[in-house]
C-alpha positions as CSV (number, residue, x, y, z in Angstrom):
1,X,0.0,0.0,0.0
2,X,1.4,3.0,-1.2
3,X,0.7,6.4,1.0
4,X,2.1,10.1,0.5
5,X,4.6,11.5,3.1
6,X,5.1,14.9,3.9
7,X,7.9,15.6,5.9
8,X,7.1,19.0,6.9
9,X,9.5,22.1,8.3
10,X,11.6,22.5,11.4
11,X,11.5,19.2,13.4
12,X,9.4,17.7,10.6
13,X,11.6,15.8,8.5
14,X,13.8,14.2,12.2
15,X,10.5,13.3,13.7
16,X,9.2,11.9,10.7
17,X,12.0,9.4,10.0
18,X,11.7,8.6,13.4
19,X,8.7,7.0,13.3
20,X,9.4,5.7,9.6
21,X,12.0,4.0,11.1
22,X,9.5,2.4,13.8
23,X,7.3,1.7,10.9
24,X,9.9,-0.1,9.5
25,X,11.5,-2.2,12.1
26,X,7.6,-3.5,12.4
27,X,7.6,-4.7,9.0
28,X,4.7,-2.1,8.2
29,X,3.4,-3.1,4.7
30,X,3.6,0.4,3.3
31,X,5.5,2.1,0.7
32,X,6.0,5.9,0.8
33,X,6.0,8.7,-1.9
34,X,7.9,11.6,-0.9
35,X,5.9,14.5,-1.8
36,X,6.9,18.2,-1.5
37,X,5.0,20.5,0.7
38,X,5.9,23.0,3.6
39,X,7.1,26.8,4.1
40,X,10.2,26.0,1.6
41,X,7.6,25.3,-1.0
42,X,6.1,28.9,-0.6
43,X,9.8,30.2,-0.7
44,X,9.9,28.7,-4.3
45,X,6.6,30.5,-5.4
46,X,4.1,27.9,-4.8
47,X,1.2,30.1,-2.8
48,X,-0.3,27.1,-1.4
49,X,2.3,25.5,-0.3
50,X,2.7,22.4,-2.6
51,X,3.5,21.4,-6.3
52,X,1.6,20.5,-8.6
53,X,2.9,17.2,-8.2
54,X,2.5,16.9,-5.0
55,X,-1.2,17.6,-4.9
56,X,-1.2,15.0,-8.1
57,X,0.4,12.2,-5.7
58,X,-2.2,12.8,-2.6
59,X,-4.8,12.7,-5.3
60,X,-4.1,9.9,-6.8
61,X,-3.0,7.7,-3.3
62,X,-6.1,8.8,-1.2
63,X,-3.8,9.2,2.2
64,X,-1.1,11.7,3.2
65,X,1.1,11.4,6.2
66,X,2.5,14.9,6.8
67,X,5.0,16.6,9.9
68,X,4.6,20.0,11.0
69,X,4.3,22.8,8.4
70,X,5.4,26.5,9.1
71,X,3.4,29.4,6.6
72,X,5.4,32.2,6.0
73,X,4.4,35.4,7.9
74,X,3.5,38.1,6.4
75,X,3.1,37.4,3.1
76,X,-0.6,37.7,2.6
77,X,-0.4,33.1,2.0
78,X,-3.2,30.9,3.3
79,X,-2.1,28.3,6.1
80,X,-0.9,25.2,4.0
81,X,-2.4,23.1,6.7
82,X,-5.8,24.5,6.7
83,X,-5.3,24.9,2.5
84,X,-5.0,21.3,2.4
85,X,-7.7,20.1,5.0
86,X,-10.2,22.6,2.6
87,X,-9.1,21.3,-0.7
88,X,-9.4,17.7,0.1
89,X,-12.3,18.2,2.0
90,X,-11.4,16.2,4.9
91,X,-14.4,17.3,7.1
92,X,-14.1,15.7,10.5
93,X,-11.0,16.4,12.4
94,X,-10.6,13.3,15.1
95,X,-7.7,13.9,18.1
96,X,-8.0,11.3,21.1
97,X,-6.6,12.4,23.8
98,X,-5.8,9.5,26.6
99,X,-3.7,9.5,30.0
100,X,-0.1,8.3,29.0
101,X,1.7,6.7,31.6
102,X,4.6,8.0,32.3
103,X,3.3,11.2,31.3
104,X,3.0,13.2,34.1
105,X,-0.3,15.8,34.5
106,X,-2.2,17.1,37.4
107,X,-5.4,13.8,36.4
108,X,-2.8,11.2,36.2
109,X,-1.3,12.3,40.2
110,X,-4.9,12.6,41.3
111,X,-5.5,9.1,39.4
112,X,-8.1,10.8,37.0
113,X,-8.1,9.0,33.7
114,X,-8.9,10.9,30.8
115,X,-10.2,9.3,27.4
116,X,-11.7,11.8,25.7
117,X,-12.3,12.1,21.7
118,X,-12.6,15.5,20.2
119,X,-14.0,16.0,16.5
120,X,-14.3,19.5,15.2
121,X,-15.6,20.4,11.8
122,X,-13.0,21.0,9.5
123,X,-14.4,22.9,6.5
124,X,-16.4,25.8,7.7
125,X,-16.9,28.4,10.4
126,X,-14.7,31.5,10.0
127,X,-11.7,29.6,8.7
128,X,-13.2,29.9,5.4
129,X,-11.2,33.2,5.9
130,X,-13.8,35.2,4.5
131,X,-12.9,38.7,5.7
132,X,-13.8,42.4,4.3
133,X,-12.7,46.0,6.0
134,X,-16.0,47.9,5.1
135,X,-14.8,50.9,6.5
136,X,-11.4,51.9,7.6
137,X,-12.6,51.5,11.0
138,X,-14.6,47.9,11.0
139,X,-13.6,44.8,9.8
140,X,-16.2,41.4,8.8
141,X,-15.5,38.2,8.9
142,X,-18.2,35.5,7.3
143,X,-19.2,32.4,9.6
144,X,-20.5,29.6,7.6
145,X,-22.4,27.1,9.1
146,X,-23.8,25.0,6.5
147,X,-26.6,22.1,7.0
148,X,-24.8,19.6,4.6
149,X,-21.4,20.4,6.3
150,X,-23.0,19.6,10.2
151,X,-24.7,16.7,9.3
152,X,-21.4,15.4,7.3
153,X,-19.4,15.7,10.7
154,X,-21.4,15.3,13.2
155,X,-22.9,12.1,11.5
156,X,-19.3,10.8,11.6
157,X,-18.5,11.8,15.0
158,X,-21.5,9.3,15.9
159,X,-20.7,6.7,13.3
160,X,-17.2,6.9,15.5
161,X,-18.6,6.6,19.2
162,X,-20.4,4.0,18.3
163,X,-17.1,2.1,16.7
164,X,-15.6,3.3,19.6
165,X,-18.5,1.7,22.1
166,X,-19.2,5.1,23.7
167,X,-21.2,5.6,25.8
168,X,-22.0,9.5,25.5
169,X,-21.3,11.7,23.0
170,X,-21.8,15.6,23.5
171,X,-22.6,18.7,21.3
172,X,-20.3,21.6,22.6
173,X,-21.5,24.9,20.7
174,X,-22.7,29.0,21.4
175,X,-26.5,28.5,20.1
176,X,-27.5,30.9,22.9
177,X,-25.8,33.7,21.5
178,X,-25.3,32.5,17.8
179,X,-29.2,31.3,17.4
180,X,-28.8,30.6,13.9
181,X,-25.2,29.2,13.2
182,X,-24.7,27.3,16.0
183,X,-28.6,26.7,16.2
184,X,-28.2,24.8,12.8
185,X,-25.2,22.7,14.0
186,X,-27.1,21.9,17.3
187,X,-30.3,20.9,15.3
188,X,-28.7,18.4,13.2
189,X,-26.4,17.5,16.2
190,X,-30.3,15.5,17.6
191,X,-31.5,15.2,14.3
192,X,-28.5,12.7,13.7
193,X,-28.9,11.2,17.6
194,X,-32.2,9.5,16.9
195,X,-30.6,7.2,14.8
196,X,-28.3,6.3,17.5
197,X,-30.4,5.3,20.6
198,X,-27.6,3.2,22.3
199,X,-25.6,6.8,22.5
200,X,-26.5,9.2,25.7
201,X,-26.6,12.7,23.3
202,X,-26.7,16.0,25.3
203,X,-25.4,19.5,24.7
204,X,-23.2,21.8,26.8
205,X,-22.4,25.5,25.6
206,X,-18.5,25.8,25.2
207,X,-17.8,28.4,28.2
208,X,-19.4,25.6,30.2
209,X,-17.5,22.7,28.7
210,X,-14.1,24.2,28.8
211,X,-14.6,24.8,32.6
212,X,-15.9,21.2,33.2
213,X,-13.0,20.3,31.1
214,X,-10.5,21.4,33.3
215,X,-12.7,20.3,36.7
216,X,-14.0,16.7,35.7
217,X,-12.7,15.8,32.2
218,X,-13.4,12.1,32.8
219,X,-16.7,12.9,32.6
220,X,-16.7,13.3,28.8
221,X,-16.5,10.5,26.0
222,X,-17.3,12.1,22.5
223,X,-17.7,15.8,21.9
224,X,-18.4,17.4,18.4
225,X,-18.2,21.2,17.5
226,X,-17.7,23.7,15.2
227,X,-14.4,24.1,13.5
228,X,-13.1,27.7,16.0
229,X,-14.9,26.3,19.3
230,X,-13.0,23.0,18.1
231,X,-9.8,23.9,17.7
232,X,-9.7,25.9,21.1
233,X,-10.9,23.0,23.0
234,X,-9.2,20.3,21.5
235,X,-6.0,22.5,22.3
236,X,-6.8,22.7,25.9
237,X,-7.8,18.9,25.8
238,X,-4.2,18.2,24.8
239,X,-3.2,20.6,27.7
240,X,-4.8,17.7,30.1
241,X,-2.8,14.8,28.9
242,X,0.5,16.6,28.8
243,X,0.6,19.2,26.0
244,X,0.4,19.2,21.7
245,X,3.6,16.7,21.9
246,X,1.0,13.7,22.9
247,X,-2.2,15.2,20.5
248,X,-2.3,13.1,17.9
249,X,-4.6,14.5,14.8
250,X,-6.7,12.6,12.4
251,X,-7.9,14.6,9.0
252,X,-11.2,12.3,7.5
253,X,-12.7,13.0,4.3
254,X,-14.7,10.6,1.7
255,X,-12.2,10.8,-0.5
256,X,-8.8,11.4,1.3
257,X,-7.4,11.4,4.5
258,X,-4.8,13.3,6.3
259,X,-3.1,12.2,9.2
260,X,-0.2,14.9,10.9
261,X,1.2,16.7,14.3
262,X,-0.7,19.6,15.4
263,X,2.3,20.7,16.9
264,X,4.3,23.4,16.0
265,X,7.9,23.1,13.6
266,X,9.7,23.9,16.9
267,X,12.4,25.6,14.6
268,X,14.6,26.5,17.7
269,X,15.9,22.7,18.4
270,X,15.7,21.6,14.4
271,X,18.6,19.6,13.5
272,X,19.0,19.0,16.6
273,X,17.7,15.5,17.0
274,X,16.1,15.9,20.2
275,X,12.3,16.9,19.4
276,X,9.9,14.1,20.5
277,X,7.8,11.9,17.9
278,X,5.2,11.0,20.4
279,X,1.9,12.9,18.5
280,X,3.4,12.1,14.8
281,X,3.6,8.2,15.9
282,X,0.1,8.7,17.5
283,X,-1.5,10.0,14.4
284,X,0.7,7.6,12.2
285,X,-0.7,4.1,14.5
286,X,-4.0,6.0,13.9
287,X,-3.8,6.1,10.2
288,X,-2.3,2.2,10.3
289,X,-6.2,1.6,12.0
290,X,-7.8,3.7,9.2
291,X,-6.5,1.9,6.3
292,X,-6.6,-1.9,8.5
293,X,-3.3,-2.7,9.5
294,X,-4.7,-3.0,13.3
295,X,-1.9,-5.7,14.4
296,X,1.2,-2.9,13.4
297,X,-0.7,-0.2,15.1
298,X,-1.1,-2.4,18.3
299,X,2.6,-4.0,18.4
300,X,3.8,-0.3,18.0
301,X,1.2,1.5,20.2
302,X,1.9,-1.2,23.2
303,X,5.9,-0.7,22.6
304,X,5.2,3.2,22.9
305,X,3.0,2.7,26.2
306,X,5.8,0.3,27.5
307,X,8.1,2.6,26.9
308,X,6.9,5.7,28.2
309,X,5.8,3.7,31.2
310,X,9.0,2.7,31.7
311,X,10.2,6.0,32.1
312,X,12.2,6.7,28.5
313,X,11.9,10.0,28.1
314,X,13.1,13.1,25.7
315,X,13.8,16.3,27.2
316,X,10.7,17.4,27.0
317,X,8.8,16.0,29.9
318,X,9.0,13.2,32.4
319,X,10.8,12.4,35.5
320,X,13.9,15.4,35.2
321,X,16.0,13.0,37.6
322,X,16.5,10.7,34.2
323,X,18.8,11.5,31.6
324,X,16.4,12.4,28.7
325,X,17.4,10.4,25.5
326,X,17.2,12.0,21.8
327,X,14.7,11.6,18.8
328,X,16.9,8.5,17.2
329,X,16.9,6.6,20.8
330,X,13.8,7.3,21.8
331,X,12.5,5.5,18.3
332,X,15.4,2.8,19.1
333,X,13.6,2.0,22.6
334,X,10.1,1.5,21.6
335,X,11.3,-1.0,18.7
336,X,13.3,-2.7,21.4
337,X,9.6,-3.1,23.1
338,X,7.4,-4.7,20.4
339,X,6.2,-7.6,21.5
340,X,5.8,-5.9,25.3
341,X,2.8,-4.5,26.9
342,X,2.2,-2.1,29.1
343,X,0.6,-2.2,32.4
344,X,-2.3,-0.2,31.5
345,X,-4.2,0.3,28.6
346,X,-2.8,-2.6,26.5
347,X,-4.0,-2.8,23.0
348,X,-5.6,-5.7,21.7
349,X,-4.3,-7.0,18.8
350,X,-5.9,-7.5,16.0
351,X,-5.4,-9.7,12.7
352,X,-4.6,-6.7,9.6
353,X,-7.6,-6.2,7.0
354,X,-5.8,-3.9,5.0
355,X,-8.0,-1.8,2.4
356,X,-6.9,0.9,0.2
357,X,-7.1,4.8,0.6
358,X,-6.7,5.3,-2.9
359,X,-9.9,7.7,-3.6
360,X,-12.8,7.1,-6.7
361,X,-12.0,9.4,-9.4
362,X,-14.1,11.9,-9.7
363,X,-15.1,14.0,-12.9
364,X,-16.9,17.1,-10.8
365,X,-17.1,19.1,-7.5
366,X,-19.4,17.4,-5.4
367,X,-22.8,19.3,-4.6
368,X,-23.9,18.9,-1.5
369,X,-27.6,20.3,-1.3
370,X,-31.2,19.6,1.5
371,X,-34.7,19.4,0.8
372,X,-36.0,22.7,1.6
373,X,-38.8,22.2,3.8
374,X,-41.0,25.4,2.6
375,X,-41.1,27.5,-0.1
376,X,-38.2,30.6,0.6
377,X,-39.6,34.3,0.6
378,X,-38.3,37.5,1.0
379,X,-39.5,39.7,3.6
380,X,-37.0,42.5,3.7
381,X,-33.0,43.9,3.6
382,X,-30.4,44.3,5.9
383,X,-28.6,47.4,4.5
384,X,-24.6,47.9,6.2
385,X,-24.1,51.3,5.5
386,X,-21.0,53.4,6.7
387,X,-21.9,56.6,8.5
388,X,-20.3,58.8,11.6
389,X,-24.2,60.8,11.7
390,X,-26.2,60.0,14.5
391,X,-29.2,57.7,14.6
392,X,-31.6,59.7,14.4
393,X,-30.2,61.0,11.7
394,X,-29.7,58.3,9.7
395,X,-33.3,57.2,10.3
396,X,-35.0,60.3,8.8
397,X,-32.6,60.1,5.8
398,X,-33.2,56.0,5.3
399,X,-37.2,56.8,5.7
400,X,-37.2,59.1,2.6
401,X,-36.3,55.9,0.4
402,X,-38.4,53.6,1.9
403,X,-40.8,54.3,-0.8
404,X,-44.3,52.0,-1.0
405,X,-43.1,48.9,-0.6
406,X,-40.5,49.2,2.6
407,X,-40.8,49.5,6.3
408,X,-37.4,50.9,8.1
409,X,-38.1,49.1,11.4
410,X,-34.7,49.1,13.6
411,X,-30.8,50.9,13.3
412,X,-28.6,48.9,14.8
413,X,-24.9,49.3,15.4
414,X,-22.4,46.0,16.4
415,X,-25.4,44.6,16.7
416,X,-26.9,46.6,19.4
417,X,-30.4,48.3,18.4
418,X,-29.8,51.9,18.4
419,X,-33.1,53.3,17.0
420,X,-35.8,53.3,17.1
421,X,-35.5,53.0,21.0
422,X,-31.8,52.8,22.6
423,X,-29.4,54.3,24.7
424,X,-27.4,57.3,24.6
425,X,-24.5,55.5,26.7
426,X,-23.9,52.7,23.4
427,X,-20.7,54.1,21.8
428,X,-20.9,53.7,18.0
429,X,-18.3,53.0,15.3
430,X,-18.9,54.1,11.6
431,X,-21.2,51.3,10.2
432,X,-24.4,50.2,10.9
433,X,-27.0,48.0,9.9
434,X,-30.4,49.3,8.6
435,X,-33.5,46.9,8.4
436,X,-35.7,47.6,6.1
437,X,-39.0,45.1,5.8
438,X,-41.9,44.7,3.8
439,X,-44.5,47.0,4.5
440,X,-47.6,45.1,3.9
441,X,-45.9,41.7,4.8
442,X,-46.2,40.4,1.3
443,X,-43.4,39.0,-0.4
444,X,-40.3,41.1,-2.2
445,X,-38.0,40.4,-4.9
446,X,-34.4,40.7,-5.7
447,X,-35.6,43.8,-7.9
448,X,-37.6,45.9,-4.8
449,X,-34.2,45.3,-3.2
450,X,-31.8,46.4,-5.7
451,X,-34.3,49.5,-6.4
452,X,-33.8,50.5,-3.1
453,X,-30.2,49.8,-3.1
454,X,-29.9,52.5,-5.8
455,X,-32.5,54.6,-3.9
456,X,-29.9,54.4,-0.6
457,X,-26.7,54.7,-2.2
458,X,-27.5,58.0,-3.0
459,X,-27.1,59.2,0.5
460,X,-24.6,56.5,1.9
461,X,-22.1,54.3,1.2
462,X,-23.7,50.8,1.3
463,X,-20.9,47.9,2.8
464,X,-23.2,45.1,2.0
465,X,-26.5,43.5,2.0
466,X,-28.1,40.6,3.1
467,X,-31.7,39.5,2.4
468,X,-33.9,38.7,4.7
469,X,-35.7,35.5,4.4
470,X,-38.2,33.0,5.5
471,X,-39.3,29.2,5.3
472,X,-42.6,29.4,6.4
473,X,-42.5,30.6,10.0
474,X,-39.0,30.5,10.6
475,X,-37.0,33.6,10.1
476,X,-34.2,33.3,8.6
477,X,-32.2,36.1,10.7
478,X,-31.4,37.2,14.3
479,X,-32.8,40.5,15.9
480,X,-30.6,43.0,17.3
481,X,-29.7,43.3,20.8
482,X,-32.2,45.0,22.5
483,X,-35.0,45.3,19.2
């Protein structure tokens, strides 16, 4: 089986032959392809951080098995790791975080055992780096929540726990502020759980979880969120087992999988041949599971337990009354374990059924689309306009284009409602948002709205615009604060 290896920048390319070299030793039936990504890559001109061939080779093989990659700063370049997560679509982002003993942590002295598994979408949010400055004083940034994207993730996250024989699984989200985003993602989160009864489902909002987190984490099995609330909590997750050097990180899509250290490229000790492989041999034993080869991944995880249980160490963490070993002995000791097993948390082993990661070919983008439930109509325009007048002022000017078809019912500004009721003490900036709604009720078009785009413009600078629609009885939008 042929997979596509990234060695990455920094401490990559030791750590990574580290745990090739484990691979190895365990007569892992794979064969590598070398392909060329990282920070050196965008020094040669390649803005998203890979060939052309490279991308070819992860295309064609299905699986790529990548160390840390550094993005230049400063250059205006997308991150290459969240460039190639989007492109390949790999949707769910799976880190397992599990006491490791020998691993000292404030849970493991109080004899708290943590197994917890984290999976954060990977697509949306505001990592589609969607951003705008619609005046020189305010900046936007787009949060997409989408319902094919949720129910993509959170469908595997379930599909997982049960694999996994969980017994809970929890939604972690902000749908009491964000009604609508994080409301969607918390709808399909229990539209999903019915068709997993065995699973307790429940739902925590993320301020809550992190501080339960860090009080009881071994309450928690499964928790799913969206891809920013995600990546802060399954950062501090790793902060409870001993820090990013033990977070292993598993990239799923349909199509291809990526499997790397979340880490950092460490560039300060690179060359060095001291940085610890720990997370890139956890993420590589977890993509020897993906694609079958369960017997290598529990040889090698049990030789890693044994080892760390046995107090072998790098420099940067355990017992500082041993001599810390480097990255080439520390890979050396746990293939002097295989065949041992630790005290605790053993793996079972299990005969390989290797498959293949090598994708279908497809000919298109695929479109992911729901049934809409009811008929969509347009009941009226959020105009952002950009203005240092006051609201009252604004409000007399907007009312003189509301013509006979619009309603201006609420000014608001950062989302606080500043007319027609508000409060002298709410410091503005120089944008706000205008509502404008149908004044009969009945349903507008695109062409009422661009007729009063044209109407507006004539007094203000107009940022942007978003419709405001309905399904039904469901609105579409959130209120201001305070309307």
């Amino acid at each position: 089986m042929k997979i596509a290896v990234a060695k990455g920048d920094g401490i990559g390319p030791e750590i990574m032959d580290a745990v090739l070299r484990i691979f190895e030793a365990n007569n892992t039936p794979l064969e590598y392809e070398f392909v060329d990504m990282g920070k050196w890559v965008f020094d040669k001109g390649f803005n998203n951080g890979m060939t052309p061939e490279a991308k070819m080779s992860i295309e064609t093989l299905g699986l790529l098995f990548k160390g840390p990659m550094e993005t230049p700063k400063g250059k205006g370049v997308k991150s290459i790791n969240v460039t190639a997560r989007k492109t390949w679509n790999t949707f769910a982002n799976k880190r397992a975080f599990q006491t490791l003993h020998g691993v000292d942590t404030v849970f493991s002295k109080a004899g708290i055992p943590i197994d917890i598994t984290v999976v954060r979408e990977n697509i949306e949010d505001t990592y589609g780096g969607i951003e705008h400055m619609l005046t020189h004083d305010v900046a936007l940034s787009r949060r997409f929540i989408t319902r094919p994207g949720s129910m993509q993730v959170i469908r595997y996250a379930f599909e997982m726990a049960r694999q996994k024989n969980a017994k809970r699984i929890t939604c972690g989200h902000k749908a009491n502020i964000m009604k609508i985003t994080d409301g969607l993602f918390l709808e399909c989160f229990y539209e999903v759980a019915k068709e997993f009864p065995e699973l307790k489902a429940d739902d925590i909002i993320v301020d809550d979880l992190c501080m339960k987190l860090v009080t009881r984490p071994d309450t928690f099995d499964v928790v799913v969120l969206t891809n920013l609330q995600g990546d802060i909590v399954s950062d501090l997750c790793a902060g409870l087992v001993g820090g990013l050097g033990f977070a292993p990180s598993a990239n799923i899509g349909d199509h291809i999988s990526i499997f790397e250290a979340v880490h950092g490229t460490a560039p300060d000790i690179a060359g060095k041949n001291i940085a610890n492989p720990t997370a890139l041999l956890l993420s590589g034993i977890a993509m020897l599971r993906h694609v079958g080869l369960t017997e290598n991944a529990a040889i090698i995880e049990n030789a890693l337990l044994y080892t760390l249980e046995s107090g072998v160490r790098t420099g940067d963490f355990g017992d500082r009354n041993k001599p810390a070993v480097n990255t080439t002995e520390f890979a050396e000791a746990i293939i002097a374990n295989f065949g041992k097993k630790p005290e605790q948390g053993a793996k079972e082993i299990i005969a390989n059924k290797p498959g293949t990661p090598a994708p279908f070919k497809l000919e298109q983008n695929s479109m992911m689309v729901s049934k809409e439930g009811e008929k969509e109509v347009i009941t009226g325009v959020d105009m952002f306009i950009e203005s240092d007048e006051q609201p009252h002022v604004i409000a007399h000017k907007c009312q003189r284009h509301a013509g006979v078809k619009f309603s201006l019912v609420n000014i608001s500004n950062r989302g606080t409602q500043v007319w027609p009721t508000g409060s002298v003490y709410t410091n503005l900036v120089n944008q706000y948002n205008v509502r404008f709604e149908s004044l009969d009720g009945s349903a507008l078009s695109q062409q009422d709205i661009i007729g009063l785009y044209v109407s507006l413009s004539g007094n203000f600078k107009i940022c942007s615009l978003e419709l405001l629609n309905m399904w039904g009885e469901k609105k579409g939008y959130s209120l201001a604060q305070g309307q």
